[in-house]
N, C-alpha and C positions, 0 to 999 in steps of 0.2 A: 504494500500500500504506500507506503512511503516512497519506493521509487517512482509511482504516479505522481505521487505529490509535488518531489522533484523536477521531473520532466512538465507540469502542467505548470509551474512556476516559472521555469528557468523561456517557454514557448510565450507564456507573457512575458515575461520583462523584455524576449525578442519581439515581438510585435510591439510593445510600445516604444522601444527604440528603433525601430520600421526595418529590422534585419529581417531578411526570408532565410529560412532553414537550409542548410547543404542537400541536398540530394545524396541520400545512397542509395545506389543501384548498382547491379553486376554493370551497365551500358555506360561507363564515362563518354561515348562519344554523344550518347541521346543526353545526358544529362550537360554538357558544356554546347551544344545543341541548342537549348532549351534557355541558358544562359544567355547564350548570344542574343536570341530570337527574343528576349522581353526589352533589349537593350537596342534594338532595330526596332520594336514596335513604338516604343520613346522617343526614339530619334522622330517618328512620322508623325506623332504628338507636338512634339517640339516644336518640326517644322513647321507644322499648321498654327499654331500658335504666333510664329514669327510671322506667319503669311497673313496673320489679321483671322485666321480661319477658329475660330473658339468653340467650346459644346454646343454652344446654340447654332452656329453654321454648321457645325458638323452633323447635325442631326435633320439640317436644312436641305444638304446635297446628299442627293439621292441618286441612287441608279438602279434600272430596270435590273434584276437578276433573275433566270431563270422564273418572270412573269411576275415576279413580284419586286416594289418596291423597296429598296435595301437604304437606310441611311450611311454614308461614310461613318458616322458614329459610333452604329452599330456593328458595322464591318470589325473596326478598331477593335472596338471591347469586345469582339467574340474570338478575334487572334487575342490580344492581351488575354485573357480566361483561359483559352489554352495551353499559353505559354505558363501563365501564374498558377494552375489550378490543374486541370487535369490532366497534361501531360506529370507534371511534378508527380501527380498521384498514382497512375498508369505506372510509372517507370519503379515505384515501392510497391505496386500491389501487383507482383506478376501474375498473368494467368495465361492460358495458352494461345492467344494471340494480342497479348498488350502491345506489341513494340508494331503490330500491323492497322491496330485503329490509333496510333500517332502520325500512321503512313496516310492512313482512310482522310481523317481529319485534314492531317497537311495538304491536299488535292484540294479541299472546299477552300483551303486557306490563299492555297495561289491562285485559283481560276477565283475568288471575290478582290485581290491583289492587282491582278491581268486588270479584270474590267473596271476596275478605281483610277489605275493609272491611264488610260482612252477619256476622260470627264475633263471638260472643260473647263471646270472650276478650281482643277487642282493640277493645274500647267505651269505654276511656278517652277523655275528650276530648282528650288530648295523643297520643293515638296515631290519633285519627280524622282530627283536625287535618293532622299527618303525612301518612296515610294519601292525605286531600282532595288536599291541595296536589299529595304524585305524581304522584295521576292526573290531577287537571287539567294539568299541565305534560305527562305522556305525550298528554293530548289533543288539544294544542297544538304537536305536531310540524311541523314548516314541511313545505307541501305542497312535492309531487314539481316541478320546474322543469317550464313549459309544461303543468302543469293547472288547470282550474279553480279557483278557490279556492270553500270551503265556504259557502252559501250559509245 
C-alpha cells in the first residue's frame, strides 16, 4: 500500500511541476518517436500563434475531410492526444497488436496533415514550414518489428 502511496504522490508533484513521465517500453525507437512528435505538434501551435492564427481561428478554419467538416483545431488536438495520451499508453500496455494501431492511427494522422497543408488560410511560410516538418516526422514512424522496411 505504501508503494501506491509513493508512486500517487511522487505522479502529483510531476504534474504540478508540468513534467510528463519517461516512457518504458521494450520500443525506445516508438517511444523517442513519440517524443519528437509532441515537440513538432508545438512547433504548429507556435506557429499559428505567431501567424495571428489563435483557438478561436483555429477552430474557424475548416476543411472538408472525408464529407465532413474538420476544424484545424480539432485536427491539432486529436494529433497532440495521441502523441500525449495514447500512444504513451499503447506503448506500456502491450497486447498483440499495440505497436500496429500506433501504425493505424499514424495514417488518419498524415492524410488530416496532407489536406491542412492545400488550405489557404495556413500558407504562411512559418506555418507550412511547421506544417512540413509534422508530416515528414508522422512519415517517419519506425516500422512494425519483423517487417520489411520501406523500400
Amino acid at each position: 500500500m505504501l508503494r501506491y502511496l509513493r508512486a500517487f504522490f511522487l505522479t502529483l508533484k510531476m504534474m504540478l511541476a508540468g513534467e510528463r513521465p519517461v516512457i518504458a517500453t521494450s520500443y525506445p525507437e516508438f517511444s523517442e518517436w513519440v517524443s519528437v512528435g509532441l515537440q513538432r505538434i508545438e512547433a504548429v501551435y507556435a506557429a499559428a500563434e505567431r501567424n495571428q492564427i489563435g483557438a478561436a481561428q483555429r477552430k474557424a478554419i475548416s476543411i472538408k475531410i472525408d464529407g465532413r467538416d474538420t476544424s484545424f483545431e480539432v485536427i491539432l488536438g486529436a494529433i497532440r492526444h495521441h502523441m500525449e495520451v495514447e500512444y504513451p499508453y499503447v506503448l506500456t500496455h502491450m497486447t498483440r497488436n499495440h505497436l500496429a494501431a500506433i501504425h493505424s492511427n499514424n495514417f488518419n494522422d498524415q492524410y488530416w496533415i496532407e489536406n491542412l497543408q492545400s488550405l489557404a488560410a495556413l500558407q504562411a511560410p512559418q506555418m507550412q514550414s511547421a506544417l512540413a516538418a509534422l508530416k515528414a516526422h508522422l512519415d517517419a514512424l519506425p516500422p512494425l518489428p519483423g517487417s520489411a522496411p520501406d523500400n
